[in-house]
C-alpha positions in Angstrom: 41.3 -23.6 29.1 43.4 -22.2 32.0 45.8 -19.9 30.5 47.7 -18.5 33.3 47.4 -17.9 37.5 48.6 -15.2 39.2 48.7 -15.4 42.9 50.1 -13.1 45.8 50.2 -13.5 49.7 48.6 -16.7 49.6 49.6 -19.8 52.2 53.7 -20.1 51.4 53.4 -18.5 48.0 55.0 -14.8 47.9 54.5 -13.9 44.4 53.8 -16.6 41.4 52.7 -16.2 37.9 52.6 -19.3 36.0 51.5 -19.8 31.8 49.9 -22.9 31.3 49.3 -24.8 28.2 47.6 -27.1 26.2 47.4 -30.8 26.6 48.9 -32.4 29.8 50.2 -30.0 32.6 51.9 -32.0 35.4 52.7 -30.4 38.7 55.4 -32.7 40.8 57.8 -32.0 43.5 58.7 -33.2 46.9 55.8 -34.0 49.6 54.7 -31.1 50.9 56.3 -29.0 48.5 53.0 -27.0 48.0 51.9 -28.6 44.8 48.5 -29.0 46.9 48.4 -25.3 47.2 48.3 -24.5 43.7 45.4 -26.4 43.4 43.8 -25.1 46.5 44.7 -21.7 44.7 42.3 -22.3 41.3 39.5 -23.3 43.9 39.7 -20.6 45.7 39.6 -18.2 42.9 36.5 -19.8 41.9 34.6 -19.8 44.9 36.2 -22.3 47.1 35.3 -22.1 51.0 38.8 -20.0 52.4 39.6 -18.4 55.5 42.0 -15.9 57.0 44.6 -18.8 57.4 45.6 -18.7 53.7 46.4 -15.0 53.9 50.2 -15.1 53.5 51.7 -14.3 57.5 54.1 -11.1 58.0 57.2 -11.9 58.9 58.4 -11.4 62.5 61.6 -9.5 61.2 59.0 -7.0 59.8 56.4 -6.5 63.0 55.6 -3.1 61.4 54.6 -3.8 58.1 51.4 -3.6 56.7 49.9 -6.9 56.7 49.3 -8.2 52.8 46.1 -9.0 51.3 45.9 -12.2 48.9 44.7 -12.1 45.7 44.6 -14.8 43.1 43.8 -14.3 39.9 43.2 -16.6 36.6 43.2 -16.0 33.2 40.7 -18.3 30.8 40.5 -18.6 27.2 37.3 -17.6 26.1 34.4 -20.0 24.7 30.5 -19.4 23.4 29.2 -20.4 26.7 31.3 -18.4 28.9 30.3 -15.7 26.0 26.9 -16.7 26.9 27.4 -16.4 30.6 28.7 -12.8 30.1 26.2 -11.5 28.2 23.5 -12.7 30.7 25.7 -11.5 33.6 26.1 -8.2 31.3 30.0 -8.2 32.1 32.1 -7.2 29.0 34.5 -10.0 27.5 38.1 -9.0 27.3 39.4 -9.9 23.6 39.8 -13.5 24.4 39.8 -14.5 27.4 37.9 -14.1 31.0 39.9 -13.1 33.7 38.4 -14.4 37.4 39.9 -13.0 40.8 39.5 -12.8 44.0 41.1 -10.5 46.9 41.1 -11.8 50.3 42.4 -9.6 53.3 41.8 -8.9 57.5 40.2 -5.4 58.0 40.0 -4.2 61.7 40.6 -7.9 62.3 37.8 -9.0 59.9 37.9 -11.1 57.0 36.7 -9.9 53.7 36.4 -11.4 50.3 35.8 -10.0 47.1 35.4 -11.6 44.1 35.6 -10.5 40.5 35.4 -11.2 36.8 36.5 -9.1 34.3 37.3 -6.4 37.2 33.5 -6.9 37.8 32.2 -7.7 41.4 30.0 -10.8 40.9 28.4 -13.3 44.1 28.7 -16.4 45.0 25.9 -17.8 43.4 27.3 -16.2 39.8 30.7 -18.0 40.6 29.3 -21.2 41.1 27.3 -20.8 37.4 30.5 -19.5 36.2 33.2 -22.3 38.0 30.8 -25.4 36.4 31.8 -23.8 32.8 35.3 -23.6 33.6 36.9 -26.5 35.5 36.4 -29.9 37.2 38.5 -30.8 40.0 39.0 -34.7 40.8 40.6 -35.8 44.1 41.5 -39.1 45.0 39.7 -37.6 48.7 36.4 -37.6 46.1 35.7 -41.4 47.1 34.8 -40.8 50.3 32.1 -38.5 48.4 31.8 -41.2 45.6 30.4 -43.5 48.0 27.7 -41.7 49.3 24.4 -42.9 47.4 23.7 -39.2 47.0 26.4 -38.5 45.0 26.2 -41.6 42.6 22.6 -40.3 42.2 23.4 -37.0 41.1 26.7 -37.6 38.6 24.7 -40.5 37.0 22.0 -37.9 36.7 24.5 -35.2 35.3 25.5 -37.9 33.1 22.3 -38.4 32.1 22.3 -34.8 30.0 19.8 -32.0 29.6 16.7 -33.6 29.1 17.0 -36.2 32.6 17.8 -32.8 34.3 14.6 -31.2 32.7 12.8 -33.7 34.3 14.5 -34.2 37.9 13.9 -30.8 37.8 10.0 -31.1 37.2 9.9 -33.7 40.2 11.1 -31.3 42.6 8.4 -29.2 41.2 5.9 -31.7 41.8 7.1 -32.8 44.8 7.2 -29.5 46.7 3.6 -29.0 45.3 2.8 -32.3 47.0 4.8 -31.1 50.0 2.9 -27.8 50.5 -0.8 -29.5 50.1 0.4 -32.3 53.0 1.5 -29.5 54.8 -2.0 -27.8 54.7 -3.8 -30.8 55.3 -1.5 -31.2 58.5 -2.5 -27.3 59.0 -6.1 -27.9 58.4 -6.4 -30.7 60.7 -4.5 -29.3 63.5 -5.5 -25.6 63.1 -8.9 -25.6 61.7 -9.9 -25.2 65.3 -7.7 -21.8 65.5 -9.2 -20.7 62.7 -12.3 -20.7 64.0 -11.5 -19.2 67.2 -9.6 -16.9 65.6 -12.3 -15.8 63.2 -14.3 -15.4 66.1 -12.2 -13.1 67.8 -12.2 -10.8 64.8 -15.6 -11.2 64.3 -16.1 -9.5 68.0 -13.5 -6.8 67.4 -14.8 -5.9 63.9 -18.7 -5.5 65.5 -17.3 -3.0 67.7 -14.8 -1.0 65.9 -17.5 -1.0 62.9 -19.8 0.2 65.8 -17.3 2.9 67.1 -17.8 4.2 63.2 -14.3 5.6 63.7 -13.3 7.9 60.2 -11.5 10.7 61.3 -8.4 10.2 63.9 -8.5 13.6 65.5 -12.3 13.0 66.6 -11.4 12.9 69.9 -9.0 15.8 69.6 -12.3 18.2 68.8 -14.5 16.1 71.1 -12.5 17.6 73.7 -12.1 21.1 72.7 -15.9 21.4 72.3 -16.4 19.5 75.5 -14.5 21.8 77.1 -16.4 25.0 75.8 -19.9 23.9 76.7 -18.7 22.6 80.1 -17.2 26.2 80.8 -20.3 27.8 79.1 -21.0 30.4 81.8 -17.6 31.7 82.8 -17.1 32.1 78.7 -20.3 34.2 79.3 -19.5 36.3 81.7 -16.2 36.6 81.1 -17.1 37.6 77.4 -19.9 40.2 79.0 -17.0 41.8 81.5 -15.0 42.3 78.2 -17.6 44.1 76.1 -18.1 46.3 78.9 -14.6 47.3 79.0 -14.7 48.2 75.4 -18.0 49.6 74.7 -20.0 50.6 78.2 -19.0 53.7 80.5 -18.5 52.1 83.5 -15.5 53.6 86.1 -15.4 56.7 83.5 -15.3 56.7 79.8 -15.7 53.6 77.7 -12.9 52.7 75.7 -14.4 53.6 71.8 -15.2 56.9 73.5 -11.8 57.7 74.9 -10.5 56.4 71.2 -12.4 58.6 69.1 -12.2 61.9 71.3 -8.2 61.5 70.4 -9.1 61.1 67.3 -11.1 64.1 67.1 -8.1 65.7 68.8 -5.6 64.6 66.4 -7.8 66.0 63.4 -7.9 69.5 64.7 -4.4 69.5 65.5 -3.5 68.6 61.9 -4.2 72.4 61.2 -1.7 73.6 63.0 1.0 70.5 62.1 0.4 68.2 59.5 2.9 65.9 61.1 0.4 64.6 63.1 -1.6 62.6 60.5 0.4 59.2 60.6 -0.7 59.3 64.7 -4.2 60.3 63.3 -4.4 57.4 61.1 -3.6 55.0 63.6 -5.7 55.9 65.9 -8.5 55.7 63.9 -7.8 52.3 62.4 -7.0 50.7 66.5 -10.9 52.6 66.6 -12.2 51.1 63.9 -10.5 47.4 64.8 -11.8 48.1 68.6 -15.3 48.8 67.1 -15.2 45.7 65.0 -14.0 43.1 68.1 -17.1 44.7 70.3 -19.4 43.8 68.2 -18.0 40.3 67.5 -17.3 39.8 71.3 -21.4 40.9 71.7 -22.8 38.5 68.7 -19.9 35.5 70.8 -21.9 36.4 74.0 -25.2 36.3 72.6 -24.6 33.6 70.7 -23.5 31.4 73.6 -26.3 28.7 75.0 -26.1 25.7 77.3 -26.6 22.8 75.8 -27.0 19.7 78.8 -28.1 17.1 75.8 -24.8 18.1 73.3 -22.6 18.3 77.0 -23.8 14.7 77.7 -23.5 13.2 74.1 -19.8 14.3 74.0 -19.3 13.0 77.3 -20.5 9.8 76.2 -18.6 9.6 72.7 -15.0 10.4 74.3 -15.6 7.9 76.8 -16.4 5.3 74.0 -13.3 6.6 72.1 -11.1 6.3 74.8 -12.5 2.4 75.5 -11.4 1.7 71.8 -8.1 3.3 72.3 -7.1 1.7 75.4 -8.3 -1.8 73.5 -6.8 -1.5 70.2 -4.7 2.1 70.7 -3.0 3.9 72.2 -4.1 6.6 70.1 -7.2 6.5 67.7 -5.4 6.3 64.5 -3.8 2.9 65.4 -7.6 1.8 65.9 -8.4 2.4 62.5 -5.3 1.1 61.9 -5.6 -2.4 63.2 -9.2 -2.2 62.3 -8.1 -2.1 58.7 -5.7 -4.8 59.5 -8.0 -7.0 60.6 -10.6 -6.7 58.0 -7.6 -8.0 55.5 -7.1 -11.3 58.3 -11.0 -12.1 58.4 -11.1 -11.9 54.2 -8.1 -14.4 53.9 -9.2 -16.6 56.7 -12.6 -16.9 55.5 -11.0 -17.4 52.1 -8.5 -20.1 52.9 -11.0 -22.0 54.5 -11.5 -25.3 52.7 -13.4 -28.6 53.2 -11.0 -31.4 53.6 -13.2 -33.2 50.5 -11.3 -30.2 48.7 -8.2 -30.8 50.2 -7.9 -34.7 49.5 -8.8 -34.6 46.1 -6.0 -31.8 45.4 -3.5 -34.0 47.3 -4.4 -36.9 45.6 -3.8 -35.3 42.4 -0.3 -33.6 43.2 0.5 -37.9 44.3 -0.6 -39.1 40.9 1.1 -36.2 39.1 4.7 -36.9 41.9 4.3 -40.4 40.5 4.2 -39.7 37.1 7.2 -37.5 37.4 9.5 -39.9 38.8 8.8 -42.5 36.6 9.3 -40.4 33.9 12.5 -39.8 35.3 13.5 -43.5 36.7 12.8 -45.0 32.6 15.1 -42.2 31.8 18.1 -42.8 34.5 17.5 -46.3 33.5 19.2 -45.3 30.2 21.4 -43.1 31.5 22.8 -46.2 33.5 23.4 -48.5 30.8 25.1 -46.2 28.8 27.1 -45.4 31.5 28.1 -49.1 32.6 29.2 -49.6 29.2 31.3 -46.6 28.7 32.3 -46.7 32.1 33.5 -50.4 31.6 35.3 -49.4 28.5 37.3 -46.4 30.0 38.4 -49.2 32.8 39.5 -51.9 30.8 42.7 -49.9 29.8 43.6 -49.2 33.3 44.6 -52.9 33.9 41.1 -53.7 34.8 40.6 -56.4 31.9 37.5 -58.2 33.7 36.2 -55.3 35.8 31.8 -55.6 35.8 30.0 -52.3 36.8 26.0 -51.9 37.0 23.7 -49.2 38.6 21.3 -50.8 40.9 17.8 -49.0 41.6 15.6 -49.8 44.6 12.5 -47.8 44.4 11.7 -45.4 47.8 9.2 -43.5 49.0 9.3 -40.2 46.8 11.6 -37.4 47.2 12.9 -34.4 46.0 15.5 -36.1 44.1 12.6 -38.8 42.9 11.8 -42.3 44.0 15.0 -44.0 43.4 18.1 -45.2 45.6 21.0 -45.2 43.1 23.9 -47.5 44.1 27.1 -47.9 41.9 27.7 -52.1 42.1 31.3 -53.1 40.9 33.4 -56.1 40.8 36.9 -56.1 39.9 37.9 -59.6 39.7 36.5 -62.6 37.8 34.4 -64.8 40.2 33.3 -61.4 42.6 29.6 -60.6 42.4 29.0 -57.6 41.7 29.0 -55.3 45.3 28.2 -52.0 46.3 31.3 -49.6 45.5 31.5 -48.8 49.2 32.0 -52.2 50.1 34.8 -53.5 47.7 36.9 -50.8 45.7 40.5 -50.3 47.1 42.5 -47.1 46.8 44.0 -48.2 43.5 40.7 -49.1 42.1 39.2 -46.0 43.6 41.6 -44.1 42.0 41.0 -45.4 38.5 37.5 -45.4 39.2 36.8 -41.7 39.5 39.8 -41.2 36.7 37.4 -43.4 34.1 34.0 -41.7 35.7 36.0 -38.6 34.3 36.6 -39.3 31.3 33.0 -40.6 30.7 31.8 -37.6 31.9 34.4 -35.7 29.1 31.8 -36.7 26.4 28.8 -34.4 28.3 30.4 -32.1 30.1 31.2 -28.2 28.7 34.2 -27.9 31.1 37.4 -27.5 28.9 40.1 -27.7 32.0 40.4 -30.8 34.1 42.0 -31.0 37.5 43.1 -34.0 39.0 45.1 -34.3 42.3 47.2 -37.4 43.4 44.4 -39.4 41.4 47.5 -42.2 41.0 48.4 -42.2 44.5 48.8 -46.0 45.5 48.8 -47.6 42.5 51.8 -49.6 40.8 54.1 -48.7 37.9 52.1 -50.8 35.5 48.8 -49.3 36.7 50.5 -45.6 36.8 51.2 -46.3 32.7 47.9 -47.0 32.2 46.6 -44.0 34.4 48.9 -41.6 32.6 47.9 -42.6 28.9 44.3 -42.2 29.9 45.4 -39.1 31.1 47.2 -38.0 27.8 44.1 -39.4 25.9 41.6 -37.0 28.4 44.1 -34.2 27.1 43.7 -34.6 23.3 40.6 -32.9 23.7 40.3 -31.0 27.1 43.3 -29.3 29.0 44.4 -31.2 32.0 46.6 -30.5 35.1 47.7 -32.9 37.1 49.6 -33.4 40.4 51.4 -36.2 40.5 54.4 -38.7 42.1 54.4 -41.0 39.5 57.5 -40.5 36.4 55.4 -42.5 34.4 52.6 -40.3 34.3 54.9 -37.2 34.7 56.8 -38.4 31.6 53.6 -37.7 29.2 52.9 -33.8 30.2 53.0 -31.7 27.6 54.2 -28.9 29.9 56.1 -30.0 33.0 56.1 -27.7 36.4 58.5 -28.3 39.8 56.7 -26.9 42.8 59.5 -26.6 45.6 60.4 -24.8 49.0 62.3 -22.3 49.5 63.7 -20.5 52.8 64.7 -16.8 52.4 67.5 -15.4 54.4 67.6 -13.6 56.6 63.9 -13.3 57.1 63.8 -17.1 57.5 60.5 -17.5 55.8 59.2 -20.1 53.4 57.7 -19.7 50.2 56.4 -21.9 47.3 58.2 -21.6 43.7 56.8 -23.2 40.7 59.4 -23.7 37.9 58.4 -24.6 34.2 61.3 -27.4 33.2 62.9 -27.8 29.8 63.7 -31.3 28.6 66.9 -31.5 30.3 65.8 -30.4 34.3 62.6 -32.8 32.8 65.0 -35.9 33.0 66.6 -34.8 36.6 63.1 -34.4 38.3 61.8 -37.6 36.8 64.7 -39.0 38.2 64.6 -37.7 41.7 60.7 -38.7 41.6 61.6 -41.7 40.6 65.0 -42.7 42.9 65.8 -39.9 45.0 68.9 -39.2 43.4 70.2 -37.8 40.0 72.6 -41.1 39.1 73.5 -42.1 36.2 70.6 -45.3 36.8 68.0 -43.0 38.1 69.3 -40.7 34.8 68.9 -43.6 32.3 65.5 -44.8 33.8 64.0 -41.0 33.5 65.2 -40.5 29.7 63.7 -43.9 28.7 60.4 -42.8 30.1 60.7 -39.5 28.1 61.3 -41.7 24.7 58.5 -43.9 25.7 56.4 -40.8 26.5 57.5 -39.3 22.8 56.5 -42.7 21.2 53.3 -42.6 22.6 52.2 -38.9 21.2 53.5 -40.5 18.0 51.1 -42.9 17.7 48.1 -41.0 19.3 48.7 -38.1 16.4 49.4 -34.1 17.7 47.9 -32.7 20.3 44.2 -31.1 19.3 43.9 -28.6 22.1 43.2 -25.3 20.7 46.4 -23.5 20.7 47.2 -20.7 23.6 45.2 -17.6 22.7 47.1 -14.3 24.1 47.0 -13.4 27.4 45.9 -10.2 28.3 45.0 -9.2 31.8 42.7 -6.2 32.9 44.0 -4.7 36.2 42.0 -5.6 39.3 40.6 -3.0 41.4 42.2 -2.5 44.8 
């Protein structure tokens, strides 16, 4: 259950921290006192849509000020399947309870939201898993959703339990199997003929790039160097010549080995007479010995050097061949081989994925018979769900001074869907002598209201939820109506917490743990900001009687303590409350 909520900077709220308890929490106070934001509050914290609105303004008297973040937080007795959803979320439990927040604030004039448990950062998606374990929110603005065939389709099919969901589930399998072979069918049909163009294409492409017999990218690279050599053949040759004749032959005087090994000589007899010598000595005959080395390598180059017309032309034609490739399927010749790999990979899979449309129709028709067999399976089974909830749903109504009220869930069989083959539609009839109508077409507000409260309480017997919202769910209703709402709504809270906003004393009379939300202006900033105010038995007889006449007389006085015997005779005869008592409230700090 919800044990406490902790919010700051959020809408008109300041600062608030409020315990709840067990039972029946009731939230009243003036129209548009902010009861609604309290609400809007728990929602949030679990994943609600918010924007940068609810971030709580600065006040023009303080233009400097930092402006505040919001954060909500809200503190959760722990259960074995919120235990269970922390151990697969691998987020530690804190003694107790579970503690979900969430920080909201404007950075460089963008929004950011965080969201934690347990001081963990968890997404949306987690939330979600996490928010259908901990509450369920009911609106009296819910009709309009409550009227949608969608939606009657999906709570009957939540009502239905575990094993209808287990098999809506396996139609959505089936159906997007059936899906995705219509789909290639379609594909076949239309694009068979851009396969085979296509395959052609590649077909061309991979004769020539197989053709080109292209393996090493820097082919070219060396094509051109050695072109370049043989095409230059004779200058390397006479160029090469000129050089050995400077090193080796004596023209224009001495050759240079000569010149370099008559200073050697020199240097060796002029060691006798200084020894200091020898380190010049030794390098000249090792620039000798290297000089003597690159002649005859420069003579073997010379000699070794040939024209070769047949090589010159069989480069030529190679690098022209290369550079046809490259400009086709370059630019350079490793993103040829490249996108030759690539398409090797495209002609494999289109050559695999090709399929006879005999092949094609006798898959499809199996994933229709197996579709078919799916949602039957799962129409017998909402069938049952449907009857069990018309007569539950008929028994939770009959209290609420609906003594004759007739519900049913009509089918009418559709083509197949995701969702199955069924159009769900809730029919109801109030009155004696009313044939039984869609929902849509003949609830009032008043029998809306007590609609979605008995769809509640049915739902209390499947549902894991053990905190139950309900908002202005007896708006519009009359006094003797209101009774009957509010014991249904004391009943609901023998076994699950609820909280309730209400304008009804009736229904106020019978919470367990009372809260005023009101307005208040602070001076001199002149800014408004939300209070919530747990009452004690005596402010418990004034507000019933302001909600009841507007004023604290004596009348209104009387009227509101009569309620709170009637509302103490009641929780007499029903026995204590069952909810598990308050566990402590501890609270882990939430990171900045």
């Amino acid at each position: 259950m919800l044990i406490g909520l902790r919010i700051e900077n959020f809408a008109l709220i300041d600062q608030l921290d409020v315990t709840f308890g067990p039972g029946l929490n009731v939230l009243t106070g003036e129209t548009g006192a902010g009861k609604s934001i309290i609400l809007d509050a728990i929602d949030g914290v679990l994943g609600g849509k918010m924007s940068s609105r609810v971030i709580r303004t600065v006040p023009e008297t303080q233009p400097n000020q930092i402006p505040p973040r919001t954060l909500i937080e809200a503190t959760f007795s722990l259960t074995p399947a919120l235990q269970t959803w922390l151990t697969a979320a691998e987020i530690d439990p804190l003694d107790e309870t579970i503690i979900c927040s969430r920080e909201l604030s404007l950075v460089g004039g963008a929004f950011r939201s965080r969201s934690r448990v347990n001081g963990v950062l968890v997404n949306r998606q987690q939330l979600q898993s996490l928010r259908d374990l901990l509450v369920a929110i009911t609106a009296q603005g819910q009709a309009n959703q409550l009227l949608q065939a969608g939606q009657q389709r999906d709570w009957l099919d939540s009502f239905g339990g575990r094993e209808l969901l287990v098999a809506r589930k396996q139609v959505a399998t089936a159906y997007a199997a059936y899906q995705h072979l219509c789909q290639a069918q379609e594909s076949y049909l239309q694009g068979e003929q851009q396969r085979l163009q296509q395959l052609d294409l590649y077909k061309f492409q991979l004769q020539e790039l197989r053709l080109a017999n292209l393996e090493d990218a820097d082919e070219l690279q060396h094509l051109e160097e050695e072109f370049r050599r043989l095409n230059h053949i004779e200058q390397l040759q006479s160029q090469g010549f000129r050089a050995y004749q400077c090193l080796c032959e004596q023209e224009r005087g001495q050759a240079s080995v000569d010149l370099m090994g008559e200073a050697a000589s020199l240097l060796q007899e002029m060691q006798a007479f200084d020894p200091g010598v020898a380190p010049i000595q030794e390098l000249v005959e090792s620039a000798l010995l290297q000089i003597e080395t690159a002649s005859r390598q420069l003579r073997n180059y010379t000699d070794a050097l040939e024209g070769e017309p047949q090589r010159l032309t069989e480069i030529t034609d190679r690098m022209g061949h290369l550079k046809q490739i490259t400009r086709k399927y370059g630019p350079t010749l490793q993103d040829a081989i490249h996108y030759q790999a690539k398409i090797e990979q495209e002609w494999q899979l289109l050559q695999a994925t090709s399929m006879s449309q005999d092949q094609l129709t006798a898959q499809l028709q199996a994933a229709e018979t197996q579709l078919d067999q799916a949602c039957q399976e799962l129409h017998h089974l909402r069938q049952q769900a449907a009857n069990h909830l018309s007569q539950q749903l008929i028994s939770q109504l009959q209290p609420l001074a609906m003594e004759r009220v007739r519900f049913e869930v009509q089918f009418r069989a559709i083509p197949p869907t995701s969702h199955g083959a069924d159009q769900v539609t809730f029919m109801f009839s109030p009155n004696p002598g009313q044939p039984l109508q869609p929902l849509s077409e003949t609830a009032s507000g008043g029998e809306m209201s007590r609609f979605l409260l008995a769809l509640r309480a049915c739902f209390a017997t499947v549902e894991t939820v053990n905190t139950l919202i309900f908002d202005e769910i007896d708006v519009g209703v009359s006094g003797r109506v209101a009774q009957a709402i509010g014991e249904k709504l004391y009943h609901l809270s023998q076994h699950q917490q609820v909280l309730c906003v209400t304008h009804q004393p009736i229904v106020a009379a019978l919470a367990d743990t009372h809260l005023r939300v009101q307005k208040k202006v602070l001076e001199p900033e002149q800014q408004t900001i939300v209070q919530l105010l747990i009452l004690n038995p005596d402010q418990r007889a004034a507000e019933l009687a302001q909600i009841a006449g507007g004023v604290n007389e004596q009348p209104a006085l009387d009227f509101a303590t009569a309620l709170l015997k009637q509302a103490q005779e009641l929780r007499q005869s029903l026995g204590t409350n069952q909810t598990t008592p308050k566990p402590k409230r501890t609270r882990k700090p939430t990171p900045a």
